[in-house]
N, C-alpha and C positions, 0 to 999 in steps of 0.2 A: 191679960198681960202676957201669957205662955205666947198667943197667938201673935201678940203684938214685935215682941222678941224673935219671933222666927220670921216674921217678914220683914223687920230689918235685916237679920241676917242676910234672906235671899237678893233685898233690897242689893246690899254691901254687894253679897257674891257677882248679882247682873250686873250691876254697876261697874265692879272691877273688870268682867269681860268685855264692856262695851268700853270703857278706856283701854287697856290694854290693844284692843282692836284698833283705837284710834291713834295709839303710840303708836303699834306697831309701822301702821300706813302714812307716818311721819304727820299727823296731823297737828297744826298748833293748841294752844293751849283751851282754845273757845270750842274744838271739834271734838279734842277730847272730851269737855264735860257736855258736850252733846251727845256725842256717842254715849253715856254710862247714863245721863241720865234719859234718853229714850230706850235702851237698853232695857230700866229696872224699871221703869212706867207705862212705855208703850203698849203695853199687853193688856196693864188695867184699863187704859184709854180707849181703846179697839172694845173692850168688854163693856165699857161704859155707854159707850156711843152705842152699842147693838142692844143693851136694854133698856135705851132711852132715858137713862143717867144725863140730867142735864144740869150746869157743867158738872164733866168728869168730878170724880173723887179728887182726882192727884189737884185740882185747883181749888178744890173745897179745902182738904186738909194738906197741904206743902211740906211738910214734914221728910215724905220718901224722897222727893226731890232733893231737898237739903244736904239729906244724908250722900243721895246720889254725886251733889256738887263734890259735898266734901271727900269724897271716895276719891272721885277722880283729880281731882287737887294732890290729893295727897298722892298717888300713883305723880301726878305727871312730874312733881317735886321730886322725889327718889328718883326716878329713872332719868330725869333729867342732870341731876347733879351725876350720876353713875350708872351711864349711858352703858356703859360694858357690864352691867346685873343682863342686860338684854340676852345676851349670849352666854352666862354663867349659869352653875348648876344652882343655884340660888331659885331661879326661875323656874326652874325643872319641878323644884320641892313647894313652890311657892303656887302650880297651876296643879297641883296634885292634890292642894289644901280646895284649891278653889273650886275641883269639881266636888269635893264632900259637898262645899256650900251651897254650891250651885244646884246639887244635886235637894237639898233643902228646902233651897228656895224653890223651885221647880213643883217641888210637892205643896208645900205652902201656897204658892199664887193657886195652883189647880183648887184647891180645894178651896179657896177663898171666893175663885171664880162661881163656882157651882154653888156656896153658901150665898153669894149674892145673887142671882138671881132667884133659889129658892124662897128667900127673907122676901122678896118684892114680889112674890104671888106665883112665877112661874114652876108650882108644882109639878103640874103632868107635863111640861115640855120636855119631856126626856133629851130630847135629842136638842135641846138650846140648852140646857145645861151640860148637856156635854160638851156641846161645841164653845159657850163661854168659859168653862172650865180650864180648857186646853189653851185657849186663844190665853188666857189671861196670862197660862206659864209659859208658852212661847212665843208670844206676840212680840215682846220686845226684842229677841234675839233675831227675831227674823226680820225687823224694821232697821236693826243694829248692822245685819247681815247687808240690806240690797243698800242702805245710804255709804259702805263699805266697798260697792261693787263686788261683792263675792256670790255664791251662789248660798242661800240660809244654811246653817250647819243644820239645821232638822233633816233637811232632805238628802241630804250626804253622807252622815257619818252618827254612826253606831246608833241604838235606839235612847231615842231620845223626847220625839211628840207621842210615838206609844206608848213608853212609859206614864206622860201625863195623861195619854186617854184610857189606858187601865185604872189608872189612880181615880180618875173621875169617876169612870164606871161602878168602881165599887164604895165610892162616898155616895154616888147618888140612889144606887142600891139599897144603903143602908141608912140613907137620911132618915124618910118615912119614920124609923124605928129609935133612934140618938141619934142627933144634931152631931153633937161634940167628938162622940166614939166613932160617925163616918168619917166627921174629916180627921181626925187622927191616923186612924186604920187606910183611909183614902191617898194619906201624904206619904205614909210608912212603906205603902208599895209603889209608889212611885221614886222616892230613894235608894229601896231595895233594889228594885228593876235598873233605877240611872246608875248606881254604882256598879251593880254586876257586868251592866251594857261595856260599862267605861273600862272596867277592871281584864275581864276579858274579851276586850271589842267584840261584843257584838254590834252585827248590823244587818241588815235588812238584803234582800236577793237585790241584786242588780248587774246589767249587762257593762263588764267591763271593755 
């Protein structure tokens, strides 16, 4: 249930960035709940399809989706009736909330990525568990990212897939030993890491 709870949450937080993205790029109402809900799914679908998940989870159980619809719904209702929140400190306090979540959910999909492929046999693949791990927590922002035309926030701005490929590293470390105590300990340092990233931007070297 704990587990269940926190991936709506991240569900909600992806969701909200991938509408908000779609607001902002003036899209109508069908682009928005596109945006939000490939946004909070996309990443389990990319994970799905590379462990031979057939069909994806997100169509077996619809649930995230729903939540996803309803997310952006309800964004595209407020800002639409009060268009001028867009540009108000309301919004400043309100994406401040959403990297907490974000930062949440991020840690939650990673380690949910690397619990499902473990569950389906791939123990020793260390290196498919990492890479489903990650994909799962940023897949959807970077699907969110290129149908936006922008360049993915992962590769731009402050750390954000390293945090989910720390996170993974050390759930999968400590799988072997507690299922439960890695991805907890798994998800913990990957919000620690997203929040410090965020708080004090950090980011990554690069040639300006």
């Amino acid at each position: 249930m704990l587990v269940f709870i926190i991936e709506i949450i991240g569900t909600v937080a992806f969701a909200s960035s991938g509408a908000m993205v779609g607001i902002r790029k003036k899209m109508d109402v069908l682009g928005v709940i596109v945006m939000a809900v490939m946004t909070a799914v996309g990443g389990g679908i990319i994970r799905d399809l590379v462990l031979g998940i057939h069909p994806p989870n997100t169509f077996k159980n619809p649930i995230y989706v729903e939540y996803s619809v309803l997310t952006a719904v309800i964004l595209f209702i407020v800002f639409y009736i009060k268009k001028q929140m867009l540009d108000s400190k309301a919004l400043f306090y309100y994406e401040k909330i959403m990297i907490l979540l974000d930062a949440i959910g991020l840690g939650a999909f990673t380690v949910i990525g690397v619990e499902t492929a473990y569950e389906i046999g791939f123990v020793h693949h260390r290196f498919l568990l990492l890479f489903v791990g990650v994909i799962t927590g940023v897949g959807g922002g970077m699907i969110r990212d290129m149908m936006a035309q922008q360049i993915p926030f992962i590769l731009v701005k402050q750390i954000y897939a390293c945090a989910s490929l720390i996170g993974a590293g050390v759930c999968i470390w400590l799988m072997p030993y507690h299922k439960s105590a890695s991805m907890i300990l798994g998800a913990v340092v990957v919000v620690i890491i997203r929040i410090l990233a965020a708080t004090y931007r950090w980011d990554l070297p690069k040639i300006d």
